[in-house]
C-alpha positions as CSV (number, residue, x, y, z in Angstrom):
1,X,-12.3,-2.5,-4.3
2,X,-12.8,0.7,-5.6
3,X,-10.8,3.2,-7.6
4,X,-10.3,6.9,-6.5
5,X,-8.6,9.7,-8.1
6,X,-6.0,11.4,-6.3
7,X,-3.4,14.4,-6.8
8,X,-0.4,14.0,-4.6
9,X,0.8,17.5,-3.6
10,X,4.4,16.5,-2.2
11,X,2.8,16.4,0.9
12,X,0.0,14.0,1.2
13,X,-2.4,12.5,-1.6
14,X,-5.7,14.7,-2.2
15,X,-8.3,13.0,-3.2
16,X,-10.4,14.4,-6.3
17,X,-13.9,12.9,-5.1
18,X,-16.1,13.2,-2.3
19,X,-15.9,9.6,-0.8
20,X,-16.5,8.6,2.7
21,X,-13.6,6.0,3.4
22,X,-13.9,3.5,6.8
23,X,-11.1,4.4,9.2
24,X,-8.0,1.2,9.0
25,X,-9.2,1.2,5.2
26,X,-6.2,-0.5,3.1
27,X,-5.1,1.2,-0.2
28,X,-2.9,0.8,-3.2
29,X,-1.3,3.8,-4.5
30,X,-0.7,3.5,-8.3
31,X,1.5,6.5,-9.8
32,X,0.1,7.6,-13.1
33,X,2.7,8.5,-15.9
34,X,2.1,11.9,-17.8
35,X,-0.3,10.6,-20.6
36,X,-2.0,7.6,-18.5
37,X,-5.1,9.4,-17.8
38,X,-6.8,7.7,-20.5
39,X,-5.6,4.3,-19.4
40,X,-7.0,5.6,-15.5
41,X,-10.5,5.8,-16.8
42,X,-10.6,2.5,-18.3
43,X,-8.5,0.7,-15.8
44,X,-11.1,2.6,-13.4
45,X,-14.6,1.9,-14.9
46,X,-13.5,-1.7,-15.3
47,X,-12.6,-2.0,-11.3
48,X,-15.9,-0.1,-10.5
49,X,-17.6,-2.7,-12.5
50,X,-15.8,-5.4,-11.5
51,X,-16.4,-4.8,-7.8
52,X,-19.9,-3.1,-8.1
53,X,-22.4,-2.8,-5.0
54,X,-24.3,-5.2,-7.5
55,X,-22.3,-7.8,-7.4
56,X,-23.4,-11.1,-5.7
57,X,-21.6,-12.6,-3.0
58,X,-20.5,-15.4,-3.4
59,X,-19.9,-18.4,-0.7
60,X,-16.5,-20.5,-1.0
61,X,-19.2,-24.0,-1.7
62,X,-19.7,-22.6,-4.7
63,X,-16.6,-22.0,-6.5
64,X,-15.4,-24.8,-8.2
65,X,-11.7,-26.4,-9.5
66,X,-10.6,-25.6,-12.7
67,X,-10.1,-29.3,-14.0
68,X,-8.2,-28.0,-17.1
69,X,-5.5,-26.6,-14.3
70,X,-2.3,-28.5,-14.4
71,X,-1.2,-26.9,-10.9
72,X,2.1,-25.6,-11.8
């Protein structure tokens, strides 16, 4: 997952970066209230983190149950 800036222009959604995106690629559009930039950049760095080209992958055998989990 990564994040992108965008500026819709009534039309269609610009985007603000030079990004190669895979053709079929999946998106979520979040709309941005006047004044959430701020809350863009961290909710950004911390999905760019998050999902990083660093992070490991990880195989289903090794995630374990959460025993504390009362499955409600």
């Amino acid at each position: 997952m990564k994040a992108i800036k965008a500026t819709y222009n009534g039309k269609q959604f610009l985007l603000d970066e030079d990004v190669t995106i895979p053709t079929n690629s999946r998106a979520i559009i979040v709309m941005l209230d006047e004044g959430d930039e701020e809350w863009y950049q961290l909710a950004r760095s911390g999905l760019n983190r998050a999902y990083s080209s660093e992070e490991p992958e990880y195989d289903l055998s090794q995630v374990e149950p959460n025993k504390n989990y009362e499955g409600r």
